[in-house]
C-alpha positions as CSV (number, residue, x, y, z in Angstrom):
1,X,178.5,217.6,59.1
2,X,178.7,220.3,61.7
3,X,175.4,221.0,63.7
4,X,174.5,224.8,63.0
5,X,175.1,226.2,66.4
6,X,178.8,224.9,66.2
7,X,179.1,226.1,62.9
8,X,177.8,229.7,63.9
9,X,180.0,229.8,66.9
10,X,183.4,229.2,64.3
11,X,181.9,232.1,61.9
12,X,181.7,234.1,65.0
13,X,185.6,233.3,66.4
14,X,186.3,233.7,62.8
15,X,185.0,237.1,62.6
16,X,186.0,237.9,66.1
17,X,189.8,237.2,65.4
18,X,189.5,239.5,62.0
19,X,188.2,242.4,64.1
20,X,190.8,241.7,66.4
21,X,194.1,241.9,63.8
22,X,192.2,244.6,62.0
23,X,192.3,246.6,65.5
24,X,195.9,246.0,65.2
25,X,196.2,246.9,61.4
26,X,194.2,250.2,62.5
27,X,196.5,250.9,65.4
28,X,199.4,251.3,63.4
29,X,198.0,253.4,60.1
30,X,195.5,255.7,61.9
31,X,198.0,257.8,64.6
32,X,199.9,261.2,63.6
33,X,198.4,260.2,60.0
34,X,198.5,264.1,59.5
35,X,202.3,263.8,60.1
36,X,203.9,265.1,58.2
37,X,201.9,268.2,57.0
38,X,203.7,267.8,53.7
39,X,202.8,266.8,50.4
40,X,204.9,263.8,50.4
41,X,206.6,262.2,47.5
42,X,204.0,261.8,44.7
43,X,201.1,263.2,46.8
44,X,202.2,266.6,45.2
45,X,200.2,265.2,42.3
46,X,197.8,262.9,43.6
47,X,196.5,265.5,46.3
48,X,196.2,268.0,44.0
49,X,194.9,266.3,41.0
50,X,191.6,264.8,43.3
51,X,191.4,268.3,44.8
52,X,190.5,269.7,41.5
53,X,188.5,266.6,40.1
54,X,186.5,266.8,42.8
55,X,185.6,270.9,42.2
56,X,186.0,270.5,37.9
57,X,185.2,267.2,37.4
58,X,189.2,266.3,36.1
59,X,192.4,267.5,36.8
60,X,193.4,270.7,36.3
61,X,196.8,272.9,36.1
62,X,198.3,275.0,39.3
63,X,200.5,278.0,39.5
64,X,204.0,277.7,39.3
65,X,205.2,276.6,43.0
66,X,202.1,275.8,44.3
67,X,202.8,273.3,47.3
68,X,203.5,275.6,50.0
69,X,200.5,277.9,49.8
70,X,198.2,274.4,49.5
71,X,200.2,272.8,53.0
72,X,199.4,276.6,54.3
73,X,195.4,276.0,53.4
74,X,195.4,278.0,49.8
75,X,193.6,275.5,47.9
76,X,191.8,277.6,45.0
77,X,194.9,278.7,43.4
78,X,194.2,275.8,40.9
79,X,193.7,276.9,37.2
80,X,191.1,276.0,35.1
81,X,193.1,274.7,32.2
82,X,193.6,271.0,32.2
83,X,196.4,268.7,33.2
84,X,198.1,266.3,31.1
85,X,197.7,263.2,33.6
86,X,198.8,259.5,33.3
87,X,196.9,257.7,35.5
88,X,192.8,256.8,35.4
89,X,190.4,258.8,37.9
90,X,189.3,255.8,40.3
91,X,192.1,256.3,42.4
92,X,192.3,259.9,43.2
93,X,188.6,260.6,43.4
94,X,189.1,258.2,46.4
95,X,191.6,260.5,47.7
96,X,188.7,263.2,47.0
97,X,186.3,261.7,49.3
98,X,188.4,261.6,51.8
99,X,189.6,265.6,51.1
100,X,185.7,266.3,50.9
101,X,184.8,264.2,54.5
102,X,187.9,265.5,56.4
103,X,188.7,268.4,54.9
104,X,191.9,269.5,52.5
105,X,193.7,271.5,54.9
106,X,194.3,268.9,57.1
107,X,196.9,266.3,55.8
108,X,195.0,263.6,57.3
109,X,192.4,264.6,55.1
110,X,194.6,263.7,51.9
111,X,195.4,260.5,53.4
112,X,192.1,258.9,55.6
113,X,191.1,257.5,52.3
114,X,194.1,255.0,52.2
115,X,194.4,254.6,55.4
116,X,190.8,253.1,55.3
117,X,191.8,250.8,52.1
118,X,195.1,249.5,54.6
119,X,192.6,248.6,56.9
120,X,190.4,246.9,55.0
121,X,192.9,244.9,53.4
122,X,193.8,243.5,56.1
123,X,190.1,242.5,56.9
124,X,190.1,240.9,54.0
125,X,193.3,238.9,53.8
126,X,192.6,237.7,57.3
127,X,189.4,236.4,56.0
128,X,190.5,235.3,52.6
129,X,193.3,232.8,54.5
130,X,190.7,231.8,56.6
131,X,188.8,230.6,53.8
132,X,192.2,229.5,51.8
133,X,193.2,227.6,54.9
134,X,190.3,226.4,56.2
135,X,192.0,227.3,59.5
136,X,191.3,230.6,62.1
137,X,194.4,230.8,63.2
138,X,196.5,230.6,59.9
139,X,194.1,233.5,58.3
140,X,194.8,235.6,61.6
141,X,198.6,234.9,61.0
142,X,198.0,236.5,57.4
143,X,196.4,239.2,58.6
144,X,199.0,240.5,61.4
145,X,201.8,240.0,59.0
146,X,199.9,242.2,56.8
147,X,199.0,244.9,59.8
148,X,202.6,245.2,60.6
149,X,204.2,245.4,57.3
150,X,206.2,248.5,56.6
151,X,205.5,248.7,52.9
152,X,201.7,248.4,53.2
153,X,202.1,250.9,56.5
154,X,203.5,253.4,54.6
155,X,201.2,253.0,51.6
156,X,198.2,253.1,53.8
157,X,199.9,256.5,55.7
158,X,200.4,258.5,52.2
159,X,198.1,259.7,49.1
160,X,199.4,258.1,46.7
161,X,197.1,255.3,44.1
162,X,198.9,252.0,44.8
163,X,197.0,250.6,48.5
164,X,193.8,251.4,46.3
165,X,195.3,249.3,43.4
166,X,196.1,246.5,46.0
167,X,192.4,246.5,48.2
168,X,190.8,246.5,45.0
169,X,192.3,243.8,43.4
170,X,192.3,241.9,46.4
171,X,188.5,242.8,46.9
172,X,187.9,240.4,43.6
173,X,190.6,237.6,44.4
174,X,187.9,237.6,47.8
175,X,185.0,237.4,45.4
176,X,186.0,234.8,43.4
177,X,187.3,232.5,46.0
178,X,183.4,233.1,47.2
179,X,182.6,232.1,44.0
180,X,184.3,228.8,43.4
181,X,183.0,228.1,47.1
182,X,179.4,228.3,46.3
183,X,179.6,227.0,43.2
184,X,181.0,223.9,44.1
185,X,178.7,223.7,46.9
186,X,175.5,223.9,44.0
187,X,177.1,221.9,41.7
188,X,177.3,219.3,44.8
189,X,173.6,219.7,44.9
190,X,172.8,219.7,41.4
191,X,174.6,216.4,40.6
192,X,173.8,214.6,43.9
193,X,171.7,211.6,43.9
194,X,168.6,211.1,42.4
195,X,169.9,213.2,39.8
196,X,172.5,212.3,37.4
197,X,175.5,213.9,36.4
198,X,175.0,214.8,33.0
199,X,177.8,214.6,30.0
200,X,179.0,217.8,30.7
201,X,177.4,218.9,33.9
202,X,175.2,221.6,34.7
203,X,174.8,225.1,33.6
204,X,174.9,227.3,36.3
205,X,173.1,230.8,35.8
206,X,174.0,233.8,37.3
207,X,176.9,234.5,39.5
208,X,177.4,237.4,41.4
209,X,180.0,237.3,43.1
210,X,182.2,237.2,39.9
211,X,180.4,240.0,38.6
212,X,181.4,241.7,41.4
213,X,185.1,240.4,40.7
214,X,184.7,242.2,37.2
215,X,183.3,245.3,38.9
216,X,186.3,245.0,41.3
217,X,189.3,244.9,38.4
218,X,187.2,247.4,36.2
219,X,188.1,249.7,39.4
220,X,191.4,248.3,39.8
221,X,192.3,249.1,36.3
222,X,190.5,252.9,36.6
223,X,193.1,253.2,39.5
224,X,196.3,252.1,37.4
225,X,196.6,249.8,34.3
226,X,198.4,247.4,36.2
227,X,195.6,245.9,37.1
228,X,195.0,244.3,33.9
229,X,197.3,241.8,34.4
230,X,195.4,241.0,37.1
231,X,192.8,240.7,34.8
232,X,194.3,237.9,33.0
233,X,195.4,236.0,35.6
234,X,192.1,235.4,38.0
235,X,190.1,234.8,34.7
236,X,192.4,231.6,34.1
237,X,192.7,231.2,38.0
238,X,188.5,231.5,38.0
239,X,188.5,228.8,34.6
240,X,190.6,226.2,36.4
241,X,188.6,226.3,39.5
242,X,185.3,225.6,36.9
243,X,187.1,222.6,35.8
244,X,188.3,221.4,39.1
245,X,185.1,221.6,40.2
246,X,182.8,219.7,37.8
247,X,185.6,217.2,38.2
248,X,184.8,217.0,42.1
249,X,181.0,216.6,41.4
250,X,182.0,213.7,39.3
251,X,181.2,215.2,36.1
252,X,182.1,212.8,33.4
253,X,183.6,215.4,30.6
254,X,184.3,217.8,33.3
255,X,186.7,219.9,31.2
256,X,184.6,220.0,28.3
257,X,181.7,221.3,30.2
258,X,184.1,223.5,31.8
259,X,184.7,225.2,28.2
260,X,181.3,224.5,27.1
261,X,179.3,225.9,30.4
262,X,181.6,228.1,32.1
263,X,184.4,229.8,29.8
264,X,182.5,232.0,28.3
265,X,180.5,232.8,30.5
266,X,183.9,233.5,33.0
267,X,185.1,235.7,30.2
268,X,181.8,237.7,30.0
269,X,181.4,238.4,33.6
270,X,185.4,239.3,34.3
271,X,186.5,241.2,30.9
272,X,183.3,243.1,29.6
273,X,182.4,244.0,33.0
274,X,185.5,245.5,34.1
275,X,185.8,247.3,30.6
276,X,182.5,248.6,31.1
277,X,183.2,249.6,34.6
278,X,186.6,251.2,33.9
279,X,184.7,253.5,30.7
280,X,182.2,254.7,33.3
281,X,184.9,255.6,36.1
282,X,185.5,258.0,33.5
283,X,182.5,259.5,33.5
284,X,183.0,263.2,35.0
285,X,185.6,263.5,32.0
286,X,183.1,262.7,29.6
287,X,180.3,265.1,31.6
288,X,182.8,268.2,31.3
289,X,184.3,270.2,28.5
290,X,187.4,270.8,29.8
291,X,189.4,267.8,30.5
292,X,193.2,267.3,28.9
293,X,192.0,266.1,25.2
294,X,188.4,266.3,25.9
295,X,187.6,268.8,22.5
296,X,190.6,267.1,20.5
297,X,188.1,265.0,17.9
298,X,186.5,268.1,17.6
299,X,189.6,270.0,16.6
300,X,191.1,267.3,14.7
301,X,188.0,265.8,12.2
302,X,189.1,262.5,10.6
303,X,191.6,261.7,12.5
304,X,192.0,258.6,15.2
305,X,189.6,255.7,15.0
306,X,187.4,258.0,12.8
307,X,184.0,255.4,13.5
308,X,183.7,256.4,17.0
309,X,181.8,259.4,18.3
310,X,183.8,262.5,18.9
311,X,183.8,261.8,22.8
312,X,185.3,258.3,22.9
313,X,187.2,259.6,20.1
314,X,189.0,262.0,22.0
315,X,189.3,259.1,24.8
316,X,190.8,257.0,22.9
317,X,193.6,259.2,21.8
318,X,194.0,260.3,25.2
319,X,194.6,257.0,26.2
320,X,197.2,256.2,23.4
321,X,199.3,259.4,25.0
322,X,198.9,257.6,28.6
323,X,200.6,254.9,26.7
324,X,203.2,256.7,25.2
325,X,204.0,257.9,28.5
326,X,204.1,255.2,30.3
327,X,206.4,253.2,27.9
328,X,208.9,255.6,27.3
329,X,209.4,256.7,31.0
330,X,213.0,256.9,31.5
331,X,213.6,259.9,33.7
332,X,216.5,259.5,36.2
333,X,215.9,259.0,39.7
334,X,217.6,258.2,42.6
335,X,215.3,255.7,44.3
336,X,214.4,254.1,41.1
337,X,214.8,250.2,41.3
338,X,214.6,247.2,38.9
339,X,212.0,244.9,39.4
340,X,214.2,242.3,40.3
341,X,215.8,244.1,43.5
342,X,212.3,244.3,45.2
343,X,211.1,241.1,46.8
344,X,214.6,241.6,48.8
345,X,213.4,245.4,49.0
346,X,217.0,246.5,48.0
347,X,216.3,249.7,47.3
348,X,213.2,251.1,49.3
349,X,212.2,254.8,48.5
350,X,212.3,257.7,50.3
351,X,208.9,259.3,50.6
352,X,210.5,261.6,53.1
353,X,213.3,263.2,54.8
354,X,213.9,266.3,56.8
355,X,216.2,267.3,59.6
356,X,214.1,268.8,62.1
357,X,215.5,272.4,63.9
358,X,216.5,273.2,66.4
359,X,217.7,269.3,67.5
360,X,217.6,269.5,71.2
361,X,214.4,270.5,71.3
362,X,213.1,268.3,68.2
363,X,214.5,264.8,69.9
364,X,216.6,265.8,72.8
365,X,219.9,265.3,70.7
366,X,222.5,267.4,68.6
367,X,221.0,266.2,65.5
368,X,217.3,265.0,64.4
369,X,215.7,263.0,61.7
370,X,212.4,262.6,60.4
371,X,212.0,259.8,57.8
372,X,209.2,258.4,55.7
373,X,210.8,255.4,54.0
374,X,208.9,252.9,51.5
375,X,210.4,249.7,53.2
376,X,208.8,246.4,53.7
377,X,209.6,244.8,57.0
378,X,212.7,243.3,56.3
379,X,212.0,239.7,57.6
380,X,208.7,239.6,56.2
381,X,210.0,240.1,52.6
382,X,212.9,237.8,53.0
383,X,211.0,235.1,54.3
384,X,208.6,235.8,51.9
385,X,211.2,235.3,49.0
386,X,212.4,232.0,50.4
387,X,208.4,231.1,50.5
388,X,208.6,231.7,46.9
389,X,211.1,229.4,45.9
390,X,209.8,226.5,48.0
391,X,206.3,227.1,46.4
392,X,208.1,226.9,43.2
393,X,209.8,223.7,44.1
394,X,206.4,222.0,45.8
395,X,204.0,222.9,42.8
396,X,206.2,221.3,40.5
397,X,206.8,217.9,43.1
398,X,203.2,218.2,44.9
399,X,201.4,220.1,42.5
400,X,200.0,222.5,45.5
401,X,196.9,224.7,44.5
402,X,197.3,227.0,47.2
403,X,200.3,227.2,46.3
404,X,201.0,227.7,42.8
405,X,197.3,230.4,43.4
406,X,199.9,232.4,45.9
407,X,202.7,232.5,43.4
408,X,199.8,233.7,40.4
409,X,199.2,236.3,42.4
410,X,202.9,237.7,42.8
411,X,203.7,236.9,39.2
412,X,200.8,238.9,38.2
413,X,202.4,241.9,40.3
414,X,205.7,241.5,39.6
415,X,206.9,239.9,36.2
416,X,205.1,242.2,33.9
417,X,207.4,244.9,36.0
418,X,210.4,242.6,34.2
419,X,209.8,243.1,31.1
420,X,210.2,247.1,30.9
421,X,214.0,247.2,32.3
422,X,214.4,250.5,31.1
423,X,211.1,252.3,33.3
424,X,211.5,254.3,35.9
425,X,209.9,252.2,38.7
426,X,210.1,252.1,42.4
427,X,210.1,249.2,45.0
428,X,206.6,250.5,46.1
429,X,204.4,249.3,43.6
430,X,205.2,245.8,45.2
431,X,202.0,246.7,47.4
432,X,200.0,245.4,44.7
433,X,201.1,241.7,45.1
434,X,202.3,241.7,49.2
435,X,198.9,239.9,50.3
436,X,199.9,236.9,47.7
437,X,203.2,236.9,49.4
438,X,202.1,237.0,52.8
439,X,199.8,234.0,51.5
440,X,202.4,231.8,50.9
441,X,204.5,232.6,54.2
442,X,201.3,231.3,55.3
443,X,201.6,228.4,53.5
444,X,204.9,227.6,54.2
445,X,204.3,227.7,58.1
446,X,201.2,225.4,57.6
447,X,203.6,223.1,55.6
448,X,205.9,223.2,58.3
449,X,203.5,222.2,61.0
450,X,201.9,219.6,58.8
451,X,203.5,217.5,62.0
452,X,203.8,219.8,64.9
453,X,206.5,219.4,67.4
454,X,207.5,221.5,70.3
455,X,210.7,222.7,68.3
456,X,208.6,223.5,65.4
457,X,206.3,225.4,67.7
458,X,208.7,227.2,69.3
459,X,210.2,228.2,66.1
460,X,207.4,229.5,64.7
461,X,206.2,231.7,67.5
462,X,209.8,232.9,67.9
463,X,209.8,234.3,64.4
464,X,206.4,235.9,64.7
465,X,207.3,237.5,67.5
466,X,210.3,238.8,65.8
467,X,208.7,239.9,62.8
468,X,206.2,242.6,65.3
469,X,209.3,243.4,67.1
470,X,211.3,244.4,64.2
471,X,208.1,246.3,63.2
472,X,207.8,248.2,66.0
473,X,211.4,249.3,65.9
474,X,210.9,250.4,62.3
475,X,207.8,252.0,62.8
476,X,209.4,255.6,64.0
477,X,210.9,255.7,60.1
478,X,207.5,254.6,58.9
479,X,205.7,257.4,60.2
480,X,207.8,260.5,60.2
481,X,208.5,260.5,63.9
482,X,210.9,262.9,65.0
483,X,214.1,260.8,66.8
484,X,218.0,261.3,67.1
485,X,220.3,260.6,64.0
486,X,222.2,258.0,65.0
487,X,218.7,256.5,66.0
488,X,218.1,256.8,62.0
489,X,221.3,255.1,61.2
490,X,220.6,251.9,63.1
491,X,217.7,251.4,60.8
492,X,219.6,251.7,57.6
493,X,220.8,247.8,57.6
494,X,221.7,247.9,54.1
495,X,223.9,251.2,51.8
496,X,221.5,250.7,49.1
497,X,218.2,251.6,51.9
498,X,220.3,255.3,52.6
């Protein structure tokens, strides 16, 4: 065992190097963040709708063509009829504290909030590796490959629901890895000698840092539904750590006390939790009268689930025309992409595009661009995919837990995506599982130094250093920088990114 002052100085490097890639994860989401002073993309609902929950308590209707006199700093032309919405309220009343701290006239004040959740995630990947890992520097490679990612740049740079979707779910992966940390560590000391590992092991009380996991996903899923899928997959992630864990501590019928002492207990602190804390995101809804479907029990008596009380009545119906919506979405659109096309990021979307007048004095050439474009850095994702199928390939040989917990966490973000071929969905919603892929890069370079060499060094280094190279030359098109056309072009590697 470690004496104390050596272990205090590692927490202190540890933290040390997280503040350090944070800096850089800050550095390249926080400058211009006002540009450009456009709605972008989907923030001409997002914007809006936390706007008006934040001054009616849910989202309301606007005039017809209201976007230019809101970018102009007219923001009470919103009506006071409500708006048929498809999303939960956690996500843009985020956006709402940001517009109430910063100010709505300012586009930085529709975007500080996600900028902030960028930032953090990065925080805390680099410290979830660390933990993953045991290992400073491989938790500091997690985090800079997260910092200098295009998708999560852009995400972090625009008001839009999804880097709140990804923080938050990320926010419980972090507390349940705390968890199965310190409760391995008690169940150490509970079953240690003079005591005797009973049949089953020990019961083990309260634990809140997976209550705080269910408070986390309730969030997550009062941001989008997504999240439930999340849901499922850390509770049976959170089970088999129980089991693995009574089994460490020498517990004879260790997956019988898992099922016995902890499965129920796992499912009350994830599932009701985060139900109860997704109902009470809701809670301004409830509190007014004049939310989309608030009065409809009241003007329709006997219908729906007729045993609830007109308020969660209407709720509930409300809900069932989210649902409708969201799974007969089929509208055409030119940067729609199938699920399948976006770990190779195919077909990135186009937050943005303008051509900037007059050129010359725009960019100094005889024609401009200014680009905000949803694209992953190129090499991260396709190293990424190749990760994937090594994982694949090493859980089945090896049986790798850090592995096979990496691909959980893309298949949680991803395959569900597969099974609606039909949806209109974009490459962007990948955000939700990039720190899982980032993970397993991770893993694949600490599998490939498991016997360092010079070559193997050299290698690795060279490709990191190519990975922040190719982000800095994408970062113009990130960001909506003004540059030359032809300076635009060279970015567009692939027909299907145009």
């Amino acid at each position: 065992m470690r004496p104390a002052s050596v272990l205090s100085e590692h927490r202190l490097r540890g933290w040390l190097v997280a503040a350090a890639v944070t800096g850089v994860a800050a550095a390249a989401r926080l400058p211009a963040l006002g540009r450009p002073h456009a709605l972008v993309f989907d923030e001409t609902y997002y914007v809006k709708d936390a706007w008006t929950l934040l001054h009616l308590g849910y989202e309301s209707q606007w005039p017809k063509d209201p976007n230019p006199a809101f970018v102009a700093g007219d923001v009470h032309t919103y009506l006071t009829s409500a708006s048929f919405v498809v999303h939960p309220q956690v996500g843009k009343w985020l956006i709402a504290l940001g517009e109430q701290l910063v100010g709505v006239q300012s586009a930085v004040g529709w975007r500080i909030s996600t900028a902030l959740a960028g930032i953090i995630a990065v925080l805390l990947l680099t410290r979830i590796a660390r933990r993953l890992f045991r290992s400073t520097a491989l938790g500091a490679l997690a985090g800079l490959l997260m910092a200098v990612d295009g998708l999560a740049i852009v995400q972090s740079r625009t008001g839009l629901l999804d880097n709140f979707l990804m923080v938050l779910v990320l926010g419980a992966f972090g507390a349940l890895l705390l968890d199965r940390d310190r409760t391995a560590e008690r169940l150490e000391r509970l079953t240690a000698p003079p005591r005797a590992a009973t049949r089953f092991g020990p019961s083990l009380g309260a634990r809140p840092w997976r209550l705080l996991a269910g408070v986390l996903l309730g969030l997550a899923i009062g941001t989008k539904w997504s999240a439930l899928w999340y849901m499922a997959a850390f509770g049976l992630v959170a089970v088999a750590w129980d089991a693995s864990a009574r089994q460490r501590a020498g517990v004879r019928r260790w997956w019988q006390g898992m099922l016995l002492r902890d499965a129920g207990l796992a499912f009350v602190w994830l599932v009701p939790v985060a139900l109860l804390t997704y109902v009470g995101s809701w809670a301004s809804w409830f509190a007014t009268s004049g939310g989309y479907d608030r009065q409809w029990a009241t003007s329709h008596p006997g219908e729906g689930v007729s045993w609830l009380p007109d308020a969660l009545r209407s709720w509930w119906h409300y809900h069932r025309e989210m649902w409708n919506f969201h799974t007969h979405l089929d509208s055409p659109h030119p940067y729609a992409a199938h699920a399948y096309t976006w770990l190779i990021q195919w077909r990135p979307t186009s937050f943005y595009y303008e051509t900037p007048k007059p050129a010359l004095a725009a960019c100094g050439a005889d024609r401009c661009s200014q680009a905000v474009t949803s694209l992953g850095n190129p090499l991260i994702w396709w190293l990424g995919t190749i990760a994937i199928l090594v994982a694949l390939w090493w859980v089945v040989r090896r049986r790798d837990s850090i592995a096979a917990l990496g691909l959980t966490g893309v298949a949680a973000g991803w395959l569900p995506w597969l099974l609606f071929p039909d949806r209109t969905i974009f490459t962007f919603y990948s955000i939700i599982y990039l720190p899982y892929l980032v993970l397993l890069i991770v893993w694949a370079v600490d599998r490939f130094l498991e016997r360092p060499s010079s070559a193997k060094i050299g290698v690795a280094v060279a490709t990191g250093v190519l990975i922040v190279a190719v982000s800095v030359f994408f970062w113009p098109i990130w960001t909506a920088a003004t540059v030359p056309f032809r300076f635009w072009q060279l970015h567009m590697w692939l027909p299907s990114w145009v």
